[in-house]
Structure formats: structure tokens, C-alpha cells
N, C-alpha and C positions, 0 to 999 in steps of 0.2 A: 134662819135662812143661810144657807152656804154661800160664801162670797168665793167669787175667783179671781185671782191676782195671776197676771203672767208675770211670767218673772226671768223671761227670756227677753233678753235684749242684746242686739249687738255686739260684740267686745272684740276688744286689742286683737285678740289669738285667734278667733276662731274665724273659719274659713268663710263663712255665710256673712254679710253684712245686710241683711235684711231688718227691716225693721213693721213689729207688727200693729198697726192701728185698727182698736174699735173705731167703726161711727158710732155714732147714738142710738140710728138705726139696729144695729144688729147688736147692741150692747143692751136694749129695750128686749130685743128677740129673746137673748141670751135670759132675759131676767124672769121673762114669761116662761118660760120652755120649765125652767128653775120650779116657778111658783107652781107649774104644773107636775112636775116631778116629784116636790113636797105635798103636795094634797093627795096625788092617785099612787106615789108609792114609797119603797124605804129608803134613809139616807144609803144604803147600799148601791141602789141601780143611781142614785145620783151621785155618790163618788164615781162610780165605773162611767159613768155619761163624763162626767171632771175629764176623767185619763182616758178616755177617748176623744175626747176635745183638745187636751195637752198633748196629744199624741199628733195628731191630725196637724196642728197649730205648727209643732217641731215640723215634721215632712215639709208642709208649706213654705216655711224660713228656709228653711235648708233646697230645697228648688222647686222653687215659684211657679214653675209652666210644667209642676206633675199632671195637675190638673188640666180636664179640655175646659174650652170656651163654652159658656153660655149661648143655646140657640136663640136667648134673645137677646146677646149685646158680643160682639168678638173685641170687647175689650176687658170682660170681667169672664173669669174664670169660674166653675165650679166643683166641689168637692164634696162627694157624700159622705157624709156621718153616721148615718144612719139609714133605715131605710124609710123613715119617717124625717128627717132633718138633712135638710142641705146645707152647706155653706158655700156662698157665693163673695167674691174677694176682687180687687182689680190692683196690678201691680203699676205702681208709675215708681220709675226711677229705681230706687232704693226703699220704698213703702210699699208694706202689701198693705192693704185698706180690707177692712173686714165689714163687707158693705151688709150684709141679712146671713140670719141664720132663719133658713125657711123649713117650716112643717108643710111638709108634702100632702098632710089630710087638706089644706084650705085648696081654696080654690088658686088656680096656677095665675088667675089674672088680680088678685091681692100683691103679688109679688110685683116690687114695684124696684127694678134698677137700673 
């Protein structure tokens, strides 16, 4: 199983001070999407899904309100990943919260934020 560790946080120097939290929530998403990736295909399209999450996760830290609002919350944010994966996140303060990492195949009312 491939783990992902972010390894982006904070620091002295750098200009962004955001800081990024899983919930459980989307930390559970993350791990299915994973388990799905490993069964239907190669650890290749699941590194490249990695560096497109690492990619995506940087943008976010670096400015928070790239992303629009959610049409069902104007307090969380969303951001496509894919055309099948969304991520949905809500900023308070200095914490972006990484609330679901949602698969666009289910149904839109599974999605719970």
C-alpha cells in the first residue's frame, strides 16, 4: 500500500504560513481512492495521482481562496483534482482543513459537509 506523508509545513522563511490538516474524513477518502487505485491499476497512475495531490495541496497553502466556494456551504471551498475527485477544504484562521476527498461517480447527496 503506498502511504502519503506531507511533508509540507509551515516554516521561519517562507512566505505562506498556512497549515494543512487532514480530517478523518477525507483521510478515510484518501485511503479508499488508494485501495482503488491498487486493485484497478499500476503503482504508476497512483504515483502520478501522489504528484497531483502534492501539487494541488502546494497551490492551496500557498493561496487558500484559489478555489470557489462550495454551492452547498460558502464556507468550504472546492478544488478539482480530477475529473472524477474533488477536494473540498474549509479555511479558519491559519488552518486549511481538508474536509472529503469526493468521487464525482457517487451520488452528489453521499457528500456530507
Amino acid at each position: 500500500m503506498v502511504k502519503f506523508i506531507l511533508t509540507i509545513q509551515p516554516g521561519k522563511y517562507m512566505k505562506s504560513t498556512y497549515k494543512i490538516i487532514w480530517t478523518d474524513e477525507a483521510f478515510k477518502n484518501l485511503e479508499n481512492i488508494i485501495a482503488y487505485l491498487e486493485k484497478f491499476w499500476t503503482e504508476k497512475e497512483i504515483r502520478k495521482f501522489a504528484r497531483l495531490l502534492d501539487k494541488q495541496l502546494i497551490l492551496i497553502r500557498k493561496n487558500p481562496a484559489l478555489y470557489p466556494f462550495s454551492k452547498k456551504s460558502n464556507e468550504i471551498r472546492k478544488s478539482v483534482l480530477t475529473k472524477q475527485i474533488t477536494l473540498y477544504y474549509r479555511i479558519i484562521e491559519t488552518e486549511i482543513y481538508l474536509i472529503a476527498l469526493f468521487d464525482s461517480r457517487q451520488n452528489p447527496e453521499k457528500l456530507i459537509i
